[in-house]
Structures are given as C-alpha cells and as structure tokens.
PDB file of N, CA, C, O and CB in Angstrom:
ATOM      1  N   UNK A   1    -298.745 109.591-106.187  1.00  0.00           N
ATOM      2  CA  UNK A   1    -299.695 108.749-105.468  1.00  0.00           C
ATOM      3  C   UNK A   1    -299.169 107.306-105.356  1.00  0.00           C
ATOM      4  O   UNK A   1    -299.215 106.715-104.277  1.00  0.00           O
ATOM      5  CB  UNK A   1    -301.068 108.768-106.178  1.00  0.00           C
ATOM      6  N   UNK A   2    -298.741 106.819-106.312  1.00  0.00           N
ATOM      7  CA  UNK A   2    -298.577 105.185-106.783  1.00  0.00           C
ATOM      8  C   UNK A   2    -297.017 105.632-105.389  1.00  0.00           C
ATOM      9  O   UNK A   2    -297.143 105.290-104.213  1.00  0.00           O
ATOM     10  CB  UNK A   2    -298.124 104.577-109.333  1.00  0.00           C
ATOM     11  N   UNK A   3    -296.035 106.214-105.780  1.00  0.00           N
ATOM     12  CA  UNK A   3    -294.843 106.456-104.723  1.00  0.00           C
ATOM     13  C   UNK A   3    -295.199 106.145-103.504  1.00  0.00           C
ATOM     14  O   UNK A   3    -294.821 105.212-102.796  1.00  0.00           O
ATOM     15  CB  UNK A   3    -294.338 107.826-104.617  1.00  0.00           C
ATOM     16  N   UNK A   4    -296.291 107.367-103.208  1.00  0.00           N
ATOM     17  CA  UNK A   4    -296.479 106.845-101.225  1.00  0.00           C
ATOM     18  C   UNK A   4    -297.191 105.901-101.138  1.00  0.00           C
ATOM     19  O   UNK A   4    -297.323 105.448-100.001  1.00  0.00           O
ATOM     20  CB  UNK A   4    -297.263 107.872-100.032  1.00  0.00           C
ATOM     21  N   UNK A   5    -297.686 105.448-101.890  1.00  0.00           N
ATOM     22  CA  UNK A   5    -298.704 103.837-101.790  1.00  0.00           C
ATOM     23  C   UNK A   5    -297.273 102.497-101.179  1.00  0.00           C
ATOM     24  O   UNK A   5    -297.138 101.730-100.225  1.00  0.00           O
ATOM     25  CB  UNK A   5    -299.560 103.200-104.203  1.00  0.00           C
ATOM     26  N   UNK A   6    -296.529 102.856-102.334  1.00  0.00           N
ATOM     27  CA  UNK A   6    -295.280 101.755-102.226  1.00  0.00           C
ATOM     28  C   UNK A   6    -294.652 101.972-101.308  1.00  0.00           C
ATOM     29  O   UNK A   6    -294.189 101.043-100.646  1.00  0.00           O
ATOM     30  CB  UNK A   6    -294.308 101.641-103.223  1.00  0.00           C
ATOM     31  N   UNK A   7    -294.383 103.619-100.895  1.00  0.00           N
ATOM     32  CA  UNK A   7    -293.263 103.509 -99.289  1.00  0.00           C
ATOM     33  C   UNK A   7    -294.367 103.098 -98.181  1.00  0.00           C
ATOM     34  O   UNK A   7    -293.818 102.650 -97.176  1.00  0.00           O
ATOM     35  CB  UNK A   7    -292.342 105.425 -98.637  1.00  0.00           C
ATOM     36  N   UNK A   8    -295.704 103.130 -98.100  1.00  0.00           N
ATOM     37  CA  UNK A   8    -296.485 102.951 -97.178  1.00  0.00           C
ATOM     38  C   UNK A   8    -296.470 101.436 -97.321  1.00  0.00           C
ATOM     39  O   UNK A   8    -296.379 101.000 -96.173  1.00  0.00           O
ATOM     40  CB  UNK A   8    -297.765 103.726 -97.268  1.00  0.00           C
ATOM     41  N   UNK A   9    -296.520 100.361 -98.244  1.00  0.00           N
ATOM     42  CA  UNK A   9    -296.715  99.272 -97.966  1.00  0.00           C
ATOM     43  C   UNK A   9    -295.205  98.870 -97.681  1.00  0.00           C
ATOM     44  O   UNK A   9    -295.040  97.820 -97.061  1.00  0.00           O
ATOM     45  CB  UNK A   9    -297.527  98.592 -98.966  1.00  0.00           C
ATOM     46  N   UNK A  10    -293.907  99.710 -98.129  1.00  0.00           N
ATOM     47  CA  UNK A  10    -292.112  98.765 -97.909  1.00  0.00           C
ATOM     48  C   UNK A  10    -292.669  98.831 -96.493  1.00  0.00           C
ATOM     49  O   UNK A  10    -292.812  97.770 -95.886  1.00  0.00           O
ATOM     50  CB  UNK A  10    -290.004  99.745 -98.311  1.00  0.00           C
ATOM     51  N   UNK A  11    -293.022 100.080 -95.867  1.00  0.00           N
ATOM     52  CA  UNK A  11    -293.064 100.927 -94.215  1.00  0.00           C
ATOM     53  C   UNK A  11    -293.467  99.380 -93.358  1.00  0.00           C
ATOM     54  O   UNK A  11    -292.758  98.709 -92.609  1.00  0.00           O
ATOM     55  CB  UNK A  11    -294.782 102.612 -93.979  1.00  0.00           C
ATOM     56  N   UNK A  12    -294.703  99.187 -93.757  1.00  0.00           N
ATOM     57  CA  UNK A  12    -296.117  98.012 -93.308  1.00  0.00           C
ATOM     58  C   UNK A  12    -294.887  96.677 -93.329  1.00  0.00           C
ATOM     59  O   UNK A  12    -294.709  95.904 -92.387  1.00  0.00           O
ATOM     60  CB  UNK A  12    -297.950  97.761 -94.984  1.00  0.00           C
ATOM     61  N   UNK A  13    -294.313  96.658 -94.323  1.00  0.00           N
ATOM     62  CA  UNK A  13    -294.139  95.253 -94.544  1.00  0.00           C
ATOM     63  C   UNK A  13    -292.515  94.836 -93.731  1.00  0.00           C
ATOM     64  O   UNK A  13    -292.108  93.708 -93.450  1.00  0.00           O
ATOM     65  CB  UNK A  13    -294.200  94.971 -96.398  1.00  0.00           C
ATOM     66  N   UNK A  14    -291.912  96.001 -93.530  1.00  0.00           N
ATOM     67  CA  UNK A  14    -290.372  96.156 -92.736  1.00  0.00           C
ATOM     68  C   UNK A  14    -290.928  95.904 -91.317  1.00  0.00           C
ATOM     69  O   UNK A  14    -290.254  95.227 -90.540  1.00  0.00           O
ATOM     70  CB  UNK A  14    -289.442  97.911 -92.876  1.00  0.00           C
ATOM     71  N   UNK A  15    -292.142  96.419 -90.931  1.00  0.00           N
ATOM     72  CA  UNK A  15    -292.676  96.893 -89.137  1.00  0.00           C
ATOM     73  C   UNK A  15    -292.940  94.959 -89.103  1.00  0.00           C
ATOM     74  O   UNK A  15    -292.399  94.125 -88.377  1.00  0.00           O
ATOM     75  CB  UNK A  15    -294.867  98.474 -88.811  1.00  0.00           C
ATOM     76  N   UNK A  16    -293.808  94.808 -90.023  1.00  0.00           N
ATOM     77  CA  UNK A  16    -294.348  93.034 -89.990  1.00  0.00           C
ATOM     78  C   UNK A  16    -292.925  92.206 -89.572  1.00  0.00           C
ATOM     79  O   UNK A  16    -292.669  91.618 -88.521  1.00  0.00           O
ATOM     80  CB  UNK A  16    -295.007  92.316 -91.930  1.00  0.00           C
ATOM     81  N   UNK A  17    -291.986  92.405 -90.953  1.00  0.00           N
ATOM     82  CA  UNK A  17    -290.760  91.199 -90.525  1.00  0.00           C
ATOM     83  C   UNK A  17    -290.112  91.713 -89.266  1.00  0.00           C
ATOM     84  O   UNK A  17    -289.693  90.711 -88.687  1.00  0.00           O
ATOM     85  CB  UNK A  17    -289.401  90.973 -91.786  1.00  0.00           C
ATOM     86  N   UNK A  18    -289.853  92.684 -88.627  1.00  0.00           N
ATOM     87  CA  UNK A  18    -289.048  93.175 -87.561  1.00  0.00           C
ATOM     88  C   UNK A  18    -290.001  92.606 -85.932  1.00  0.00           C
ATOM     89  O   UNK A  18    -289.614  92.290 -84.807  1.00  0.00           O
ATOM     90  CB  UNK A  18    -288.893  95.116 -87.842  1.00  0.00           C
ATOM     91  N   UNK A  19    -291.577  92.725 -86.696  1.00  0.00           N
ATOM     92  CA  UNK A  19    -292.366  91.973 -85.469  1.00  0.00           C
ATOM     93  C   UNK A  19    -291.862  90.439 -85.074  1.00  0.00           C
ATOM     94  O   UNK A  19    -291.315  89.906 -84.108  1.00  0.00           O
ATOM     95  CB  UNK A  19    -294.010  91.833 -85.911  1.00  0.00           C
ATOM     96  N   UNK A  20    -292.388  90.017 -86.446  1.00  0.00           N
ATOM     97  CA  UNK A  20    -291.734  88.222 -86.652  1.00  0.00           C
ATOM     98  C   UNK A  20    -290.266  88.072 -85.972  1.00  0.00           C
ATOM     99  O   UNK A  20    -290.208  87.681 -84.806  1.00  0.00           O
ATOM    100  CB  UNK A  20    -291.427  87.719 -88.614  1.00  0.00           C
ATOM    101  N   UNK A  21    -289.241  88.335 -86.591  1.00  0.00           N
ATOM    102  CA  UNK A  21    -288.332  88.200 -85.872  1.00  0.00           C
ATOM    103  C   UNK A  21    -288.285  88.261 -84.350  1.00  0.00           C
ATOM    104  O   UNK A  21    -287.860  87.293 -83.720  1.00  0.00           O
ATOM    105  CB  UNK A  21    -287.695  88.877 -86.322  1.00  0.00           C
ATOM    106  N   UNK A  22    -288.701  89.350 -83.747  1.00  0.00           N
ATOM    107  CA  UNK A  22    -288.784  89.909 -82.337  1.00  0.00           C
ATOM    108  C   UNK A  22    -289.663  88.502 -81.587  1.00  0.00           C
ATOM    109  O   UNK A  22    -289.423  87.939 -80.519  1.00  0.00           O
ATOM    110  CB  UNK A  22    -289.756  91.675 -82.297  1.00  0.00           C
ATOM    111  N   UNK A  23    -290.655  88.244 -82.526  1.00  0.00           N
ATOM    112  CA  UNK A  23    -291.348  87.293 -81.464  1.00  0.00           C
ATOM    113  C   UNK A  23    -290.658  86.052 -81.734  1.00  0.00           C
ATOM    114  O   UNK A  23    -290.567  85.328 -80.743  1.00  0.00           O
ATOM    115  CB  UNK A  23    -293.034  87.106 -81.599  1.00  0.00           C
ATOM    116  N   UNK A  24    -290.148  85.605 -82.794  1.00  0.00           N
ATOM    117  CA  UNK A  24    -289.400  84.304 -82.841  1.00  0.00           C
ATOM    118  C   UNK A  24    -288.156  83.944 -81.675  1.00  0.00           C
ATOM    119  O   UNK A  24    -287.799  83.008 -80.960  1.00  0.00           O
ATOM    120  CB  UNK A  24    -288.754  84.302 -84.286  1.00  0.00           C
ATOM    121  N   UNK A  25    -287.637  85.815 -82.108  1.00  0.00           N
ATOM    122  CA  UNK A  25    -286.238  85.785 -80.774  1.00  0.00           C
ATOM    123  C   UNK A  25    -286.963  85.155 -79.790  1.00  0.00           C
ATOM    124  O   UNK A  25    -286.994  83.981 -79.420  1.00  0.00           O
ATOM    125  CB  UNK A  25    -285.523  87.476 -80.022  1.00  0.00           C
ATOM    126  N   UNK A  26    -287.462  86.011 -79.484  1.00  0.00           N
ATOM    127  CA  UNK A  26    -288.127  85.995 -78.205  1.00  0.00           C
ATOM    128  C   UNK A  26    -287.041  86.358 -76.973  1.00  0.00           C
ATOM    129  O   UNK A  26    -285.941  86.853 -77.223  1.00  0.00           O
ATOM    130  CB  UNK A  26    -288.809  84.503 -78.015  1.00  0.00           C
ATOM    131  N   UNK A  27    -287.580  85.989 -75.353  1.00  0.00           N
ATOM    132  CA  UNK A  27    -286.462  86.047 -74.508  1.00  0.00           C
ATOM    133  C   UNK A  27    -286.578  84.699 -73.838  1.00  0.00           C
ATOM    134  O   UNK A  27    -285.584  84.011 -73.606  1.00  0.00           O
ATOM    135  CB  UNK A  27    -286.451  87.301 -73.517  1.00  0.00           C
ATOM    136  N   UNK A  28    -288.010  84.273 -73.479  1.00  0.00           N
ATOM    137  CA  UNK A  28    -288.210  83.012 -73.304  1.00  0.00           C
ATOM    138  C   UNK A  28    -287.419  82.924 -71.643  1.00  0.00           C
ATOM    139  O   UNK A  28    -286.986  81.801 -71.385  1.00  0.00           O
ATOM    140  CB  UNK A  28    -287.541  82.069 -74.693  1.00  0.00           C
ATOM    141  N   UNK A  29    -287.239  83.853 -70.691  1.00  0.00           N
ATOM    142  CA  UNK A  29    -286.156  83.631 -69.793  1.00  0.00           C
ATOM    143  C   UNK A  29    -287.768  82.703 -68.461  1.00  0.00           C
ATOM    144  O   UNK A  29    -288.921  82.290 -68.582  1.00  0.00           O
ATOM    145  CB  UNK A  29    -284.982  85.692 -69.208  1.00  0.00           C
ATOM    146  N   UNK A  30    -286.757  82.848 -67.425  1.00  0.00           N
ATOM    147  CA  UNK A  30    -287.678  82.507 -66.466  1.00  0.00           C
ATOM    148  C   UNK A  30    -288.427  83.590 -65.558  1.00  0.00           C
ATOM    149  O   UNK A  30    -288.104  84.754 -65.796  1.00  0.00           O
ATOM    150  CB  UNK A  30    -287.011  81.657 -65.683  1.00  0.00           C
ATOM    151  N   UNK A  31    -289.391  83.382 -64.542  1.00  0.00           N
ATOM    152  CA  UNK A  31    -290.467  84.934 -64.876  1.00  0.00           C
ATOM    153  C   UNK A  31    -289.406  84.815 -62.887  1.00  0.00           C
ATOM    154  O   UNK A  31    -288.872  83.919 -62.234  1.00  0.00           O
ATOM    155  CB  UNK A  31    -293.428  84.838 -65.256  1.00  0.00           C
ATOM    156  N   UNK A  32    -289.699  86.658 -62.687  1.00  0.00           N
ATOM    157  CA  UNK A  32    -289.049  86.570 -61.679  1.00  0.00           C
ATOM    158  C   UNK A  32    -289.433  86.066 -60.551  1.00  0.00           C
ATOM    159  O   UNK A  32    -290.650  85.888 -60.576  1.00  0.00           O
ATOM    160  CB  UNK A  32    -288.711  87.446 -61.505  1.00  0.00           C
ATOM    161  N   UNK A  33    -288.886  85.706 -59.423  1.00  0.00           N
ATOM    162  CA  UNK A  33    -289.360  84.879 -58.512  1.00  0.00           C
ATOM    163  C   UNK A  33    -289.311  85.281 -57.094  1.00  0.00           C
ATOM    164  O   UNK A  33    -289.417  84.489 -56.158  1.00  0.00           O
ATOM    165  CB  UNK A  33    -288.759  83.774 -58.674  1.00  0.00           C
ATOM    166  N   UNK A  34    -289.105  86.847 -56.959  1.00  0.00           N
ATOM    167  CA  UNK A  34    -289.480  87.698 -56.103  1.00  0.00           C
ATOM    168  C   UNK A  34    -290.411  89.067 -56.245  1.00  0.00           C
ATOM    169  O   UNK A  34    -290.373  89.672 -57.317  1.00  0.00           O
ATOM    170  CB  UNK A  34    -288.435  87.937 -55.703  1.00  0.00           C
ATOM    171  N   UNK A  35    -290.885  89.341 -55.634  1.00  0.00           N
ATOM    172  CA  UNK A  35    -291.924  90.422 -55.961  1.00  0.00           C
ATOM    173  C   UNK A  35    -293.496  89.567 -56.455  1.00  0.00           C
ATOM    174  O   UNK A  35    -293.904  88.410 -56.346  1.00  0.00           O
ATOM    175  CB  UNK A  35    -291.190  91.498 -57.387  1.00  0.00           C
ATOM    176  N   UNK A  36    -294.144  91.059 -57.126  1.00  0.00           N
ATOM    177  CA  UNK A  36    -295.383  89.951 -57.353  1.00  0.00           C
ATOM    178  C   UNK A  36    -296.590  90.075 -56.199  1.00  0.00           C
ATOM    179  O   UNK A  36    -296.157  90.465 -55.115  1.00  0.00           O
ATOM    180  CB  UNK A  36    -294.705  88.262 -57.236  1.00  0.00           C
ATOM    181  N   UNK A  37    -298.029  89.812 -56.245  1.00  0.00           N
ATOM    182  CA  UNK A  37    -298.639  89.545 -55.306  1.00  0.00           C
ATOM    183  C   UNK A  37    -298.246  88.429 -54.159  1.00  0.00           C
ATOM    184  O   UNK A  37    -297.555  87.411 -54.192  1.00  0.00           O
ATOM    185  CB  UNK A  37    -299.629  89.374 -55.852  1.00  0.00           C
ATOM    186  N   UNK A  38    -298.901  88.998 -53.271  1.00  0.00           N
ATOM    187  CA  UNK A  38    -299.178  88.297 -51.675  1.00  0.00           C
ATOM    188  C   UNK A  38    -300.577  88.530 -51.198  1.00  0.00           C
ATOM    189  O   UNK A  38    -301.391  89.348 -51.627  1.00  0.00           O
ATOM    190  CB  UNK A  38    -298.167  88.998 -50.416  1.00  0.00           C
ATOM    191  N   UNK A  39    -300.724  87.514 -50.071  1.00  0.00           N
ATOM    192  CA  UNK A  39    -301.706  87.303 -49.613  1.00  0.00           C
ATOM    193  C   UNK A  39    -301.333  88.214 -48.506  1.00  0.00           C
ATOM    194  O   UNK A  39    -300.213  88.389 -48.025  1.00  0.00           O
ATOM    195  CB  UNK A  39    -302.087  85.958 -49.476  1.00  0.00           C
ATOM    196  N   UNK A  40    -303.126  89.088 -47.994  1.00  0.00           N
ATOM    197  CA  UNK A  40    -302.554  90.198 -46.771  1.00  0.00           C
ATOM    198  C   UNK A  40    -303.435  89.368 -45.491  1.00  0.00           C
ATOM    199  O   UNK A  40    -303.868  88.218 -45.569  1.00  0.00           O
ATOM    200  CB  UNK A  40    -303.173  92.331 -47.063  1.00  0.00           C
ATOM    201  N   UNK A  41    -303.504  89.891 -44.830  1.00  0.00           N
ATOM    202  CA  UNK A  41    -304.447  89.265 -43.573  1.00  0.00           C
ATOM    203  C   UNK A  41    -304.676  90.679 -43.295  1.00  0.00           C
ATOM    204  O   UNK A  41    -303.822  91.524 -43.029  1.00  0.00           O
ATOM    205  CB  UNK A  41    -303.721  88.160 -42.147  1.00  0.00           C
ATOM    206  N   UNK A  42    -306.461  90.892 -43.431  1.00  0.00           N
ATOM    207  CA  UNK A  42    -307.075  92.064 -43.164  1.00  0.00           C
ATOM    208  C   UNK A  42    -306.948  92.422 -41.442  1.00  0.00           C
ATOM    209  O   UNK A  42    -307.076  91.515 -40.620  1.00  0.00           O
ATOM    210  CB  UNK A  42    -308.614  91.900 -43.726  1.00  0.00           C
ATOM    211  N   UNK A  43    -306.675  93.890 -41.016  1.00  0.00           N
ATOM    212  CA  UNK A  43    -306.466  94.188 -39.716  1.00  0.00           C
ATOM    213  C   UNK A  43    -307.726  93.931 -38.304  1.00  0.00           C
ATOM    214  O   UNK A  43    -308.719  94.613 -38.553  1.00  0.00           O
ATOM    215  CB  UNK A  43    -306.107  95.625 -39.928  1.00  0.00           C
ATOM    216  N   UNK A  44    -307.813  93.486 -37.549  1.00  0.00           N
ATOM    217  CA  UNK A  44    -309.032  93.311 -37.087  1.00  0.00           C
ATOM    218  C   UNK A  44    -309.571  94.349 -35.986  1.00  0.00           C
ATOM    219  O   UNK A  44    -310.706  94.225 -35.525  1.00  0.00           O
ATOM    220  CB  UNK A  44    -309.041  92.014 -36.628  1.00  0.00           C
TER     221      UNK A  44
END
C-alpha cells in the first residue's frame, strides 16, 4: 500500500515539474498572420 502511495505521488510530482518547465519554455513565437476569421458580406 505505502509502495503505490509513493509511485503515485513520484508519478504526480514528475507530470507537475515536466508541466513547469513546458510552460516556462514556453514558445512565446508570433501568432500566425494568415488564416483566421474574416468578415463575409451576406448574399442578397
């Protein structure tokens, strides 16, 4: 019992720092600048 308690919290606590890191990396790039919504002009 006490065993899978401890691999369940290493499990919890490896997923946490691998989050942290990931969001610190980050990519931070610029967002793309084609595609995306448009405005339509309804048909009359």
């Amino acid at each position: 019992m006490i065993r899978t308690l401890r691999r369940a919290i290493f499990a919890l606590s490896l997923a946490g720092i691998t989050a942290a890191v990931l969001r610190i990396k980050g990519k931070g790039g610029v967002p793309p600048q084609q595609g995306g919504w448009r405005e339509i002009t309804p048909p009359k």
